[in-house]
C-alpha positions in Angstrom: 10.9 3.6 11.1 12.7 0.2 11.6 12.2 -3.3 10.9 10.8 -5.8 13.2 11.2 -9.9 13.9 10.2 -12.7 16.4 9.6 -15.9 17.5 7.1 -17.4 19.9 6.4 -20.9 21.4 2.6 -21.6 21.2 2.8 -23.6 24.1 5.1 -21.1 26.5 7.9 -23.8 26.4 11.5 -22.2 26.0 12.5 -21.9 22.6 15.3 -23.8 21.3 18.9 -22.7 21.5 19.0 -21.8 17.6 15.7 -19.3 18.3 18.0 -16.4 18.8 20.4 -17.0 15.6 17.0 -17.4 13.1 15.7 -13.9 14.8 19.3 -12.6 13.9 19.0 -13.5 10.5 15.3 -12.3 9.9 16.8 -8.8 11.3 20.0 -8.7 9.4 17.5 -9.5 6.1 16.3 -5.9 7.3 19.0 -4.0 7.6 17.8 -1.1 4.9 14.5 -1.0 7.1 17.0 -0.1 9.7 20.5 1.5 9.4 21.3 2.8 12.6 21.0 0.0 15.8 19.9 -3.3 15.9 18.5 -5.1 19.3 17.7 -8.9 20.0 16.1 -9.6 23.4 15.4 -13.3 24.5 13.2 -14.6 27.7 12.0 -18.2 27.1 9.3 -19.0 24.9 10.2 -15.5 23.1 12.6 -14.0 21.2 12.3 -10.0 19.7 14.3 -8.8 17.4 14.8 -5.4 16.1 16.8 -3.2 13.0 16.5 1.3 13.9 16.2 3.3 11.9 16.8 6.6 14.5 14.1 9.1 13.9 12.9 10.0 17.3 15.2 9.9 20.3 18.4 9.5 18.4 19.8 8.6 21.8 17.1 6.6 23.8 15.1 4.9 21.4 17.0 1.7 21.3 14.7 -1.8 20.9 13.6 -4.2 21.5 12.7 -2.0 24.7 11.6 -3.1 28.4 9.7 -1.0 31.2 10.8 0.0 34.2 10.0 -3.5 35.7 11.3 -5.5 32.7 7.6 -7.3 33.0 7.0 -6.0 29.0 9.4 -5.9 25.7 8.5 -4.3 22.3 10.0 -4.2 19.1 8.2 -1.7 17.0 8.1 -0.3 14.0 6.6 3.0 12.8 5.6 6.4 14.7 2.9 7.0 17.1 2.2 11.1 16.3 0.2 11.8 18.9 2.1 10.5 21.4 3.2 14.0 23.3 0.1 14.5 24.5 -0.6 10.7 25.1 2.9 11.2 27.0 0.8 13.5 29.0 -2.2 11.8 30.1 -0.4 8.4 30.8 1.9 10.8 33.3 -1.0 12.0 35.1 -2.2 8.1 35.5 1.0 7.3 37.2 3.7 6.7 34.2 7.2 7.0 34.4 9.0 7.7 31.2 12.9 7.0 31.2 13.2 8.0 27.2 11.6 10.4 24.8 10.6 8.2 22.2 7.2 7.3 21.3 8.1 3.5 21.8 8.0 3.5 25.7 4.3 5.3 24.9 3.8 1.3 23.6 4.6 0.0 26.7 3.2 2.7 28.9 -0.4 2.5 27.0 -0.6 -1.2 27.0 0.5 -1.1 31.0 -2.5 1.2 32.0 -5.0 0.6 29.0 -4.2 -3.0 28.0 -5.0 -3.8 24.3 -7.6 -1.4 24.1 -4.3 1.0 24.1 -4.8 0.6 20.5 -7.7 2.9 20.0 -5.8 6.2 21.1 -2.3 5.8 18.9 -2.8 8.2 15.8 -0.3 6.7 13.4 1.6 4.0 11.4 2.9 1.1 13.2 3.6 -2.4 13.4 4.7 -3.9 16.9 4.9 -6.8 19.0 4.8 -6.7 22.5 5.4 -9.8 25.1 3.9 -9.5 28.6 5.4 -11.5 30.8 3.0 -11.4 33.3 0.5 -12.8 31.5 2.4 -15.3 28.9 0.7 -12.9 26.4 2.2 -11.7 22.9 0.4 -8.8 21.8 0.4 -7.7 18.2 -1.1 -5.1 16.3 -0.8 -3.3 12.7 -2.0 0.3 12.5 -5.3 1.3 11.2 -4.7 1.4 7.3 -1.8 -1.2 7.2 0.9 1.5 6.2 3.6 -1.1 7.9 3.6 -4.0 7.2 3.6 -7.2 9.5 3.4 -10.9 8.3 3.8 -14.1 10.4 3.3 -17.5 10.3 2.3 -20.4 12.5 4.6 -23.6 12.1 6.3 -26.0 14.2 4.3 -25.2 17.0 5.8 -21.8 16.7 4.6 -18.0 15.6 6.8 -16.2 13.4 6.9 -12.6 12.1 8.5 -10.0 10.1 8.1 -6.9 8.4 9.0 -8.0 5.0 8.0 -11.7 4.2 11.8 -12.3 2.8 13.1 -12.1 6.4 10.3 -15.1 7.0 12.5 -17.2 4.4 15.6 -17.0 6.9 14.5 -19.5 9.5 15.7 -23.3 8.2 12.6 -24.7 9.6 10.1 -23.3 7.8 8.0 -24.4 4.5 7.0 -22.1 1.9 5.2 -23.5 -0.6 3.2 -21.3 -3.7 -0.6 -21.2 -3.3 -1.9 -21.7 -6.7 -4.8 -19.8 -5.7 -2.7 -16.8 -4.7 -1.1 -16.9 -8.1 -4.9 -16.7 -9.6 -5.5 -13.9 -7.6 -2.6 -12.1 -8.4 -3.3 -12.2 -11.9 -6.7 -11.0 -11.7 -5.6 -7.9 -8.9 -1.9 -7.9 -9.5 -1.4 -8.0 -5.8 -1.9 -10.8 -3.8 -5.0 -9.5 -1.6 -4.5 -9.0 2.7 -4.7 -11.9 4.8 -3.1 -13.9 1.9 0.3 -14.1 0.7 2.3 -15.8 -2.0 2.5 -18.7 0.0 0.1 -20.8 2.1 2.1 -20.8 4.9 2.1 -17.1 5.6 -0.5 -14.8 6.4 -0.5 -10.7 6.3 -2.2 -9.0 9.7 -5.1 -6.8 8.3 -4.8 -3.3 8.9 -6.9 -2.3 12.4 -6.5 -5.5 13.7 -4.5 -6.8 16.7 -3.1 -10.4 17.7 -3.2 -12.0 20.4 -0.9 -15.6 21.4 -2.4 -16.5 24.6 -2.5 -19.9 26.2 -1.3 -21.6 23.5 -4.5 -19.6 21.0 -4.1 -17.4 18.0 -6.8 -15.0 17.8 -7.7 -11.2 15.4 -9.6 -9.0 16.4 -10.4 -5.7 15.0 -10.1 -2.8 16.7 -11.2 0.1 14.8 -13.7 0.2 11.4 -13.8 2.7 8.6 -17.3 4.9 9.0 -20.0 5.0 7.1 -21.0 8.0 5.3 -23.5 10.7 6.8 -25.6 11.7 3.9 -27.3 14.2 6.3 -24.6 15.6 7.2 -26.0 19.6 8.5 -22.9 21.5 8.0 -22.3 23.9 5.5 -19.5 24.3 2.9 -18.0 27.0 4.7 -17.6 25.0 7.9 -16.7 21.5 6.1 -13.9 23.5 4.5 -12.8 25.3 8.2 -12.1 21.4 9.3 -10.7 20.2 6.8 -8.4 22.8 7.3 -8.5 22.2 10.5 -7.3 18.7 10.4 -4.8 18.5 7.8 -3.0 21.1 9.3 -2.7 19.6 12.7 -1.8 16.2 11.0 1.2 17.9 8.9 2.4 19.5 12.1 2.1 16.0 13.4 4.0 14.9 11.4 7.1 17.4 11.1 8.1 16.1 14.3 11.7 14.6 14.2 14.7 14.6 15.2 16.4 14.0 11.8 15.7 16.3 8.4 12.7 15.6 6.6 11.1 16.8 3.2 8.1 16.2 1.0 7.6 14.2 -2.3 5.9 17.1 -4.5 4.8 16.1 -7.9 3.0 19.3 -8.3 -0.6 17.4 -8.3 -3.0 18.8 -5.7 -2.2 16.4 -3.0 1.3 16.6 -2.6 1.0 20.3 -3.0 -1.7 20.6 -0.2 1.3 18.9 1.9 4.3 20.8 0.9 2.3 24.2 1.1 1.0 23.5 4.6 4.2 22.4 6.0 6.0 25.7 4.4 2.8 27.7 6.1 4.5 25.9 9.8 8.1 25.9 9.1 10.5 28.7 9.9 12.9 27.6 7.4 12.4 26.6 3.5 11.0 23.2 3.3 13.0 20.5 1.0 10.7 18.8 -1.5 11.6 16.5 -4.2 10.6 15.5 -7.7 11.8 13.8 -10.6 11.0 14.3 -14.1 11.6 12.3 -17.5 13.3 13.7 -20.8 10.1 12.8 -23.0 7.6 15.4 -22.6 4.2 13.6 -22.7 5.2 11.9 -19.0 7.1 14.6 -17.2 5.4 16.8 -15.3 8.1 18.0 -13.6 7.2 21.5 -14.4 4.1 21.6 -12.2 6.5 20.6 -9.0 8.2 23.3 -10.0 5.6 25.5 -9.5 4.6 24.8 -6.8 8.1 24.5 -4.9 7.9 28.4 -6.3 4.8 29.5 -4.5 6.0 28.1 -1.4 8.9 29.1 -1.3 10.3 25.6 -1.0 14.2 24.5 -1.8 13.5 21.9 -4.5 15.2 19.3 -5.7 14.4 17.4 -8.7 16.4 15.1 -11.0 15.5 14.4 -14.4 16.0 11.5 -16.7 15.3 9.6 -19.8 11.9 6.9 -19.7 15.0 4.3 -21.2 17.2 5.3 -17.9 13.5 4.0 -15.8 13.3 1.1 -17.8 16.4 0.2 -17.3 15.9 0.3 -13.8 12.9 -1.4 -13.5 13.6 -5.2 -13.6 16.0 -4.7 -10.9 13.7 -2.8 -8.6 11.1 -5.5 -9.0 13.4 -8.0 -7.8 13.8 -6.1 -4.7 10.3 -5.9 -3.6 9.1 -8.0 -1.8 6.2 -9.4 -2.7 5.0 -9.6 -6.4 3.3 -6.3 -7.2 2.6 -5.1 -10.7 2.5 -1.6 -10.4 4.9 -0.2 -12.8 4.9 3.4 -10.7 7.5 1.7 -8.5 10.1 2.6 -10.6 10.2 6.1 -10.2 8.6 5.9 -6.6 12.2 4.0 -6.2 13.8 6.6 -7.8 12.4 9.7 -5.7 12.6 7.9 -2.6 16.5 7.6 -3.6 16.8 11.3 -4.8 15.3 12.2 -1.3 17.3 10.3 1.0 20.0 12.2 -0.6 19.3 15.2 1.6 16.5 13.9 4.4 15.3 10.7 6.4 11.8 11.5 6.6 9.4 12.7 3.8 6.1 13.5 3.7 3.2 12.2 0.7 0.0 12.7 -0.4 -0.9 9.0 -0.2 -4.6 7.9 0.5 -6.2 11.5 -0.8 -7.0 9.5 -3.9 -8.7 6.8 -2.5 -10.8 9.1 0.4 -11.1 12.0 -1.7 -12.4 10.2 -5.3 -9.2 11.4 -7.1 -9.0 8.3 -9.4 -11.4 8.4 -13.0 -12.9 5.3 -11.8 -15.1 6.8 -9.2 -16.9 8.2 -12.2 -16.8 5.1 -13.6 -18.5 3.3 -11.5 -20.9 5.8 -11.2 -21.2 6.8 -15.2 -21.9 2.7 -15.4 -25.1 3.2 -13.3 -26.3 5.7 -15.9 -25.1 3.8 -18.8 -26.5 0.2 -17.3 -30.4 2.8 -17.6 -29.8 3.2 -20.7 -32.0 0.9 -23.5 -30.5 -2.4 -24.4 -30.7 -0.9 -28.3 -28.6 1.8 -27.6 -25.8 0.3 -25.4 -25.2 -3.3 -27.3 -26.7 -2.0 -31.1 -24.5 1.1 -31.2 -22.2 2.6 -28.3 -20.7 -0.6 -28.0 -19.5 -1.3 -31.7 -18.4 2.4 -31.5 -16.2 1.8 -28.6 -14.5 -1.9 -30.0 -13.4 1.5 -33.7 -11.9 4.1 -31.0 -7.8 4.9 -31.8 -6.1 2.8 -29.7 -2.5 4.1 -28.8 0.5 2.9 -26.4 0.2 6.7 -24.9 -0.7 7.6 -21.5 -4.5 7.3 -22.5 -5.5 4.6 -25.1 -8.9 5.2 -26.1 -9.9 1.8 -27.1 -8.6 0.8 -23.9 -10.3 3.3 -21.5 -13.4 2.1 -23.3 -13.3 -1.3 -23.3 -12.2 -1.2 -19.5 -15.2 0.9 -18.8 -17.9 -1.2 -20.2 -16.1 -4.5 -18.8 -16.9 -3.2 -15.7 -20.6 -1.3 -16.5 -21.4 -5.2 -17.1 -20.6 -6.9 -14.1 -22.5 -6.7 -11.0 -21.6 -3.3 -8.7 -19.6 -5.3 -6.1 -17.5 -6.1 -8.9 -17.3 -3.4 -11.0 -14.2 -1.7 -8.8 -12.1 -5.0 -9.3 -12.7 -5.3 -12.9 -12.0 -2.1 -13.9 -8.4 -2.8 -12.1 -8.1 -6.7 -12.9 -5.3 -7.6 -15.5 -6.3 -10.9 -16.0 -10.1 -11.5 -16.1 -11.4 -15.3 -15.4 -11.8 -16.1 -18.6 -8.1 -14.8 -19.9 -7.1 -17.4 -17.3 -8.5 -20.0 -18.2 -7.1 -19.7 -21.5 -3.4 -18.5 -20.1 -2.7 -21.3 -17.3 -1.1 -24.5 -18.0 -4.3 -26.9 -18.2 -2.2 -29.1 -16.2 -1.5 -26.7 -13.7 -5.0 -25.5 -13.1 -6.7 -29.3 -12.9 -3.6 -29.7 -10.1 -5.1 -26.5 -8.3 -7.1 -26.7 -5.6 -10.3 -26.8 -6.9 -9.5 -26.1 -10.3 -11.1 -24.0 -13.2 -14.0 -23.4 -10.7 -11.7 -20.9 -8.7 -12.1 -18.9 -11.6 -15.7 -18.6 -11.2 -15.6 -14.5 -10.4 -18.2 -15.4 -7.0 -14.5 -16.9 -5.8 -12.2 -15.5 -7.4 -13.1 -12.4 -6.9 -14.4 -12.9 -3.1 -12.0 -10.5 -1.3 -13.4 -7.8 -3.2 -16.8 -8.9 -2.4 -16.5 -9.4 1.2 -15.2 -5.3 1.5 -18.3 -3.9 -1.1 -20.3 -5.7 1.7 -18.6 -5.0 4.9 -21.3 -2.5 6.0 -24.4 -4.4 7.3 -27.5 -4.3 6.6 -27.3 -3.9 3.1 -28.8 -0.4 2.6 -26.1 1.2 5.5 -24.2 2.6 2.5 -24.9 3.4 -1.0 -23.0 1.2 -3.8 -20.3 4.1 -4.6 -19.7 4.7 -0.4 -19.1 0.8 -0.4 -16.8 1.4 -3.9 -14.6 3.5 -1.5 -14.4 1.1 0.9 -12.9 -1.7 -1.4 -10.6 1.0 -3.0 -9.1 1.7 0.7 -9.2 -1.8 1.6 -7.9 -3.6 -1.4 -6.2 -1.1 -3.8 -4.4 1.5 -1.9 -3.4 -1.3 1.2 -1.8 -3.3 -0.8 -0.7 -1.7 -4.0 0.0 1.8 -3.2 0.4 1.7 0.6 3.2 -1.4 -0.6 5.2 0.2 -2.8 5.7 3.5 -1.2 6.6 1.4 2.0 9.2 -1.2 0.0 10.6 1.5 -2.4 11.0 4.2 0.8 12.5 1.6 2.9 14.7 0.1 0.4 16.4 3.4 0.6 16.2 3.8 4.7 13.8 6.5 4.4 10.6 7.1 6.4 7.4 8.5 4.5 4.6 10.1 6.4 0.7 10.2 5.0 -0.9 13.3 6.9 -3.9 12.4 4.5 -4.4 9.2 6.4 -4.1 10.9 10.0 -7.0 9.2 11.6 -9.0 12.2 12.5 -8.9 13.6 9.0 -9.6 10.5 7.6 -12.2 9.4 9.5 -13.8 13.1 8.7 -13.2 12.1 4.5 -15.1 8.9 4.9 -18.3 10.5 7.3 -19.1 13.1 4.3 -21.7 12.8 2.1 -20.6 11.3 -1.4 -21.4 15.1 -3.1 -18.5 16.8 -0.9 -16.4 14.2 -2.8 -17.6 13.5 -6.3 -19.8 16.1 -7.2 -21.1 15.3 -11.1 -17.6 15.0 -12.5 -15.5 16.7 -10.1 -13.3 15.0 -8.0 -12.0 15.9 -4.7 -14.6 18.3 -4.6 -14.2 19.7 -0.7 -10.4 19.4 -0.8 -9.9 21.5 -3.4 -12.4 23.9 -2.3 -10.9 23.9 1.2 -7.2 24.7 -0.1 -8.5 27.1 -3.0 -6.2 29.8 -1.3 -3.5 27.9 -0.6 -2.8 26.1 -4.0 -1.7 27.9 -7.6 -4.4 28.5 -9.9 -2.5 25.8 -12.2 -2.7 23.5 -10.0 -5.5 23.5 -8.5 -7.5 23.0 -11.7 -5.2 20.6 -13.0 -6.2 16.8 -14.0 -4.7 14.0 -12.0 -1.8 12.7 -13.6 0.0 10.1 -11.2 3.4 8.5 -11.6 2.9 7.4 -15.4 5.9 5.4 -17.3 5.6 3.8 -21.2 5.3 0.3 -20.0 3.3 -0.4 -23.5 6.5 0.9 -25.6 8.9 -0.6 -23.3 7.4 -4.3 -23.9 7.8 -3.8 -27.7 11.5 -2.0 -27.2 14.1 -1.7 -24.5 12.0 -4.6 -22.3 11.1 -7.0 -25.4 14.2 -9.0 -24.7 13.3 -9.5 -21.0 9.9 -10.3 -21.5 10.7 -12.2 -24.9 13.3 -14.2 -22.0 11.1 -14.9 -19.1 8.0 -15.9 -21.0 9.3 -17.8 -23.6 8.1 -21.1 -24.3 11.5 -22.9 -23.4 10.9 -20.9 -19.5 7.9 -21.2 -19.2 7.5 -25.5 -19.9 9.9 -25.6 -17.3 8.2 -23.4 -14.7 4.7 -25.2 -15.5 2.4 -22.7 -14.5 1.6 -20.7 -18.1 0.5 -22.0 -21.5 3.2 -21.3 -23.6 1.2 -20.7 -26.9 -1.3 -18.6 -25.2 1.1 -16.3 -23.7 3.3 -16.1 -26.9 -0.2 -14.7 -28.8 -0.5 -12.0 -26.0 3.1 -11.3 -27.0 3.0 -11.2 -31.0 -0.5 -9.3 -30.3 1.4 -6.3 -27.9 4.1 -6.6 -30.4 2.4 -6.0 -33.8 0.2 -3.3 -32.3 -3.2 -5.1 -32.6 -3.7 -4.9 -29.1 -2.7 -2.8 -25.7 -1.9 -5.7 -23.6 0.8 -4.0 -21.5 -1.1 -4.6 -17.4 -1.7 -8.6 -18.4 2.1 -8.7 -19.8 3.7 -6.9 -17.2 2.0 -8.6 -14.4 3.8 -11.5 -15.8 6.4 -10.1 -16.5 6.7 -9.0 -12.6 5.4 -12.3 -11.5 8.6 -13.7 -13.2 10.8 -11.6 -12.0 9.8 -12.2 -8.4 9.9 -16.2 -9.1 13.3 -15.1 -10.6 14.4 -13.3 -7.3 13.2 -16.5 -5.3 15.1 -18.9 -6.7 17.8 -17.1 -6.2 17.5 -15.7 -2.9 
């Protein structure tokens, strides 16, 4: 795992003599991506720069890295798992290796196979490779965007990083805010892949490669998510042997290293389908990790524990107070690097630090959720068909005036909340039902929260906010799959959530937060093989009436604790809603006060202060619209200061 930089010419013209100091400073903005080496490597009209972080080939892994006849350079970031037995194959076509890292399997592929080299790595990467030969600068970003890679096209140049702060180190460049990023972001609470934060800078979509070639930008994809086989023959028995199948392999995959590795086990079913297949291959105890909170309504600390008991792991878990979290939190925003308002980062930060403690490498159970139906929304979405059947009488005249009476509370579930969330979703149309069950701020919040000075100066004003454009990323992944019947509404759900909510929420902040601490975390759920096999099954294997992960858990029956197994998903859940009426009020009461928030120019003063006195007094659960100001504010915060 390492962090990554450059700088092209468009036109194949040298670059100029400062190139090699802005690469320098993009890579020393990277240093916690990469501890251990760093590389620059310069040849006219390109300049690669690279930060290691040693995981494989402690020795002869150095980048950016040449071939044998210096005609191609790499600097990459990430880990090809599958490249022993690529190794192999590209031997018996004539390849000479000179290292053992899976880098020079980069350069090897793209030597025999050219671009389409892309189709045979299994695993997370981000790289840029110049051919000489051709003038060519070949990029790519691995197949669920688990690295990251942003770049942008100024001054006649391309420019890209693995974090977009590193972008902010080159003099020359402009970075000004999109105002219709900032929309998004309050409606997702993410900025939504190709965009970014600012109009200069795009994000490479997962599965898609770049090319700079005669002076041309172009993306292409490279590899599509599958549709799913409704007629699929198999039995359960045989789905199960797989599945099995699979996930094994791609744990085994990925306890290759060179350097200690772990697991992050919270005790849920994912994590512990990880820990207890890599204890099932390991000679020696595996280390996992965990960390637990004080206050017994979020810790769930006792379910890792467990676990880490059945497999005989050796565990380590630290415990502290929700205050101790929140008193992290502001600060760990302000490291990410892009505004994301997921409050789990906090204690994702804070395992990812109690892990690097002991190991370089962990593995997680990211992306079972999002292939498997672990979240309550897939029965959402599909409880809103049912309830959308229902007679007009019956849903407006009395469900829904029962729903606006529920308890509301600032507890892990709110009632009133869950409810209202539900049936703001039931009533839009299914491409946008995902999005709005998620959104913080919906159009019409906007419209009343943005400065109406502000919005008219937007392009295109208040009728961004029309959800047909606002909304549009989501739309264009709930129809990805052409013609219209090739997948069923909740297959194309699935979609959007792997597109959209797990690439650049979860997939983010389990990248940023690892990183920040120089560690390296491995998803064997989204191994292309077993992934690819999630996304073929037919819908029942995965949401069968109101079971989730109905296959997985079926698969790992024998493998899993009974307590576990039949356990509800829990996730990473902090008191956000107490800590904007306590230990947070004076930060939020701070960044969002009127006073702040003339100045900045973007918010309506009034308008936000009512969300506040409204979270405040109790008469409303308004924590995801405050924090995702909040975060947003921090972030500014950060920038300005930078």
């Amino acid at each position: 795992m390492c962090g990554i930089a450059g700088i092209c010419r468009l036109d194949g013209e040298a670059l100029p003599p400062q190139a090699g100091a802005w690469v320098r400073a993009m890579t020393d903005c990277l240093t916690h991506r990469g501890p251990d080496g760093e590389g620059l490597w310069q040849a006219g009209a390109v300049c690669l720069g690279h930060r290691r972080l040693s995981i494989i080939d402690l020795a002869g892994g150095a980048q950016p890295m040449q071939d044998a006849g210096n005609t191609l350079s790499v600097t990459y970031n990430g880990e090809i798992y599958n490249f022993a037995e690529l190794r192999a194959e590209l031997q018996k076509l004539g390849a000479r290796f000179r290292t053992g890292s899976d880098t020079e399997i980069i350069l090897e592929g793209y030597r025999i196979w050219g671009p389409e080299c892309l189709t045979r790595f299994d695993g997370m990467f981000a790289f840029a490779l110049w051919d000489a030969r051709r003038r060519r600068l070949f990029c790519a970003r691995d197949r669920f965007g688990k690295k990251p890679f942003f770049y942008s096209l100024q001054h006649g140049r391309l420019h890209f990083a693995s974090e977009l702060t590193a972008l902010r180190r080159v003099p020359e460049l402009a970075f000004s805010v999109d105002q219709q990023a900032v929309m998004r972001y309050l409606a997702y609470e993410y900025v939504p892949t190709p965009n970014t934060m600012y109009s200069e800078v795009q994000s490479l979509p997962p599965a898609h490669l770049l090319l700079l070639e005669k002076g041309q930008v172009r993306l292409e994809r490279y590899w599509d998510m599958p549709v799913p086989d409704e007629s699929d023959p198999r039995d359960e028995r045989e789905l199960c042997e797989e599945l099995n199948r699979l996930l094994s392999r791609s744990v085994q995959r990925r306890m290759i290293s060179d350097v200690p590795l772990g697991v992050f086990l919270s005790g849920g079913i994912d994590s512990s389908i990880v820990a207890g297949l890599m204890a099932r291959q390991s000679a020696t105890p595996v280390k996992t990790f965990s960390i637990g909170f004080t206050e017994a309504s979020y810790d769930e600390s006792r379910f890792a524990r467990l676990a880490a008991k059945a497999f005989g792991t050796d565990h380590h878990e630290r415990v502290l107070s929700a205050g101790e979290c929140a008193d992290e939190l502001p600060g760990i925003v302000s490291r990410m690097d892009v505004p994301m308002a997921d409050a789990s980062v906090a204690p994702t930060w804070l395992l990812s630090g109690v892990a690097r403690e002991h190991v370089t490498v962990a593995l997680g159970g990211d992306g079972a959720d999002e292939l498997w139906a672990g979240y309550e929304h897939y029965i959402a979405f599909k409880t809103a068909e049912w309830y959308n059947a229902l007679p007009a009488l019956a849903r407006r005249g009395i469900i829904e005036p029962l729903a606006r009476h529920l308890p509301a509370s600032a507890g892990y579930i709110n009632p009133r909340l869950a409810a209202a969330t539900f049936l703001r979703g039931a009533h839009a149309p299914a491409w946008q039902r995902v999005q709005t069950m998620l959104t913080a701020f919906t159009p019409e919040m906007q419209r009343a929260i943005l400065a109406p000075e502000w919005l008219a100066a937007a392009a295109e004003g208040a009728d961004f906010l029309r959800p047909e454009r606002l909304f549009a990323p989501t739309r264009k992944q709930y129809e990805h799959w052409q013609p219209e019947n090739a997948a069923s509404p909740l297959a194309r759900a699935f979609h959007v959530y792997v597109r959209q909510f797990m690439l650049d929420d979860i997939l983010v902040k389990v990248d940023r937060c690892s990183m920040l601490h120089s560690l390296e975390v491995r998803a064997p759920f989204l191994d292309k093989d077993a992934a690819e096999f999630a996304a073929r099954l037919p819908l029942r294997c995965k949401l069968r009436g109101f079971k989730r992960k109905w296959l997985l858990k079926k698969a790992f029956a024998d493998l899993l604790p009974p307590e576990i197994l039949h356990r509800n998903k829990r996730g990473f859940q902090i008191p956000v809603a107490q800590w904007l009426r306590g230990r947070l009020r004076p930060l939020m009461e701070d960044l969002l006060s009127a006073e702040h928030l003339r100045r900045q120019g973007i918010f309506h003063p009034r308008a936000v202060r009512a969300l506040m006195d409204a979270h405040i007094s109790g008469r409303a659960d308004l924590r995801k619209p405050l924090w995702t100001l909040l975060v947003f504010q921090l972030w500014q915060q950060a920038r300005t200061n930078a």
